[in-house]
N, C-alpha and C positions, 0 to 999 in steps of 0.2 A: 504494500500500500504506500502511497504518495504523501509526502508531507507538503506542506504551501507553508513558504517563510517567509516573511516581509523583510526585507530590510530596505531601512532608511537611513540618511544622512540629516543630524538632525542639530539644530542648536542648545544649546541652555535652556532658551526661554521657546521651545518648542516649532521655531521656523524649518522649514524644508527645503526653500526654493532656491535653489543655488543653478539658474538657468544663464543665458548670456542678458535676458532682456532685464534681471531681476540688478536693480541698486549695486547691491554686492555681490554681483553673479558669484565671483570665483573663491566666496568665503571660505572655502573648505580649502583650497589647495597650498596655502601655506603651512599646514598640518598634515601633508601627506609626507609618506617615509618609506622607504623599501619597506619598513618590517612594518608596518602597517599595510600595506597593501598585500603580504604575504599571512598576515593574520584574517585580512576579508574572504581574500583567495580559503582557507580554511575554512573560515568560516561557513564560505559557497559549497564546499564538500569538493569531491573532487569532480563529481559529474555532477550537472544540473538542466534544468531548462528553464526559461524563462514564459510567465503570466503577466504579462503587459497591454497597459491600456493602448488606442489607438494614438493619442501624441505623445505617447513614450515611443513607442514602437518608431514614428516618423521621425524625431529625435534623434532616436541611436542610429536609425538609420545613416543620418549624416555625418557619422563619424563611425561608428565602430566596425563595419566592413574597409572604411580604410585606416585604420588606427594602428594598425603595423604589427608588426609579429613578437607579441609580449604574453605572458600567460591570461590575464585578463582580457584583452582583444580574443584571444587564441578561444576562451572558454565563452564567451560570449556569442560569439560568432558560431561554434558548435551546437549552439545548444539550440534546442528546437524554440521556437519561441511562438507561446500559446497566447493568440493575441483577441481580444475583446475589443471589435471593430463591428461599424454600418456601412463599411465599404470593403470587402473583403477581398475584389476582386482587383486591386491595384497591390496589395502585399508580393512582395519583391523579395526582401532577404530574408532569404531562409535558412534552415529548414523552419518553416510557417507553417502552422494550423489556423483556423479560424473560429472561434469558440460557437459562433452561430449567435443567433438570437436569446435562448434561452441560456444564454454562459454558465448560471450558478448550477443548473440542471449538467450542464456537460462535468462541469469542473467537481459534482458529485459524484459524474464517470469516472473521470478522468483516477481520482483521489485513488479508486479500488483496483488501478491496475496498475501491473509491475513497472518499474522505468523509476528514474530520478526524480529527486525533491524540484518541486517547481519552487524557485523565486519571485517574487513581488518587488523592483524595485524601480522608486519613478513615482508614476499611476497612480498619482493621490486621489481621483477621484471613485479607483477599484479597492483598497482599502476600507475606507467604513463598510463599503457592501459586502466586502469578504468576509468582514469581521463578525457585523449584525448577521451573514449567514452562517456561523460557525464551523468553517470552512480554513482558517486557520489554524495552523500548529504552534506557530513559533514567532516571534516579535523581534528582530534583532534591531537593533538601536544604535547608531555609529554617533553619538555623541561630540562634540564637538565645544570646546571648551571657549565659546563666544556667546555674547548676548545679541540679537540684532534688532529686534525692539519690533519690526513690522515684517510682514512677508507671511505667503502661505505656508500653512500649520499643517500636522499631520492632519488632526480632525478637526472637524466643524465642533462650535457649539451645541447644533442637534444630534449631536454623535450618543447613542446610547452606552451607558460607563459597560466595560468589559473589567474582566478579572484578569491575571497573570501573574505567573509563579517564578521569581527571578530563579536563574540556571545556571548563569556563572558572567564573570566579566573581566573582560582584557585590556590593558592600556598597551596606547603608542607612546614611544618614546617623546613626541608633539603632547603628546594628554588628552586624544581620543578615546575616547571608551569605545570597548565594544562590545554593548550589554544584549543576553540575549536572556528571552524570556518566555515560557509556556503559556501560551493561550489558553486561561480557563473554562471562560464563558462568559455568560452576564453575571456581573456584581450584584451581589444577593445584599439584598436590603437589611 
């Protein structure tokens, strides 16, 4: 059976977005480290696939098939990438699936057969809906020891509270964490 992990790149004060159009787009890359990168690379396992929204999916597109021959390009590029699109029929790099319409119904399929852990990473708006369908396994959290005060958040305020069971956690030599965490459910009153 298939595990679904999230991981995110995340602030202190809970921002996410570290794109080029964003303020501080490249707030994360002063904190990156061979051995921080070689501790994500673990943390990805060693096979995976990727569950990507549609402008995730367009995104990586523009860099990671030409991003050069590194083990991250190398594992990204391998990996199938199970993507949650209303245009299916333009999906170009592969190897691509396309979840269909009823995604959380496939990705119920999906979960019960053999093959590697899927990844969640990006796709802030597939997140809460994975969450509220209790469809995730795992929360990993890449931490990032800055405050940034605005910018998109993992969840919305209408996010219903989930539970999770911390599992363990890694620092970079920078002071990234890398916390990951067990998906419990919904937080019990």
């Amino acid at each position: 059976m298939r595990k679904i992990r999230i991981f995110e790149h995340i602030s202190l004060d809970g921002v996410i977005e570290h794109d080029k159009n964003y303020a501080y787009g490249a707030w994360t890359a002063p904190y990156r480290t061979p051995a921080g990168l070689a501790m994500l690379l673990e943390a990805y396992g060693p096979g995976f696939d990727l569950l990507i929204g549609r402008r995730t999916y367009d995104e990586w597109l523009g860099y990671w098939p030409n991003a050069g021959d590194f083990p991250m390009a190398n594992a990204i590029n391998a990996a199938t990438k199970y993507v949650v699109t209303h245009r299916p029929d333009s999906l170009k790099w592969g190897p691509v699936k396309d979840l269909g319409e009823d995604f959380i119904e496939e990705l119920h399929k999906l979960k019960l057969t053999d093959g590697p852990d899927l990844v969640v990473s990006g796709s802030i708006s597939l997140t809460p809906l994975l969450l509220s369908a209790g469809l995730i396994d795992e929360v990993i959290l890449i931490v990032y020891p800055v405050l940034l005060g605005k910018g998109k958040r993992l969840l919305s305020d209408n996010f219903d509270a989930r539970e999770l069971e911390f599992v363990s956690t890694l620092t970079t030599p920078t002071g990234v964490l890398l916390n990951t965490y067990k998906h419990l459910g919904s937080l019990k009153k």
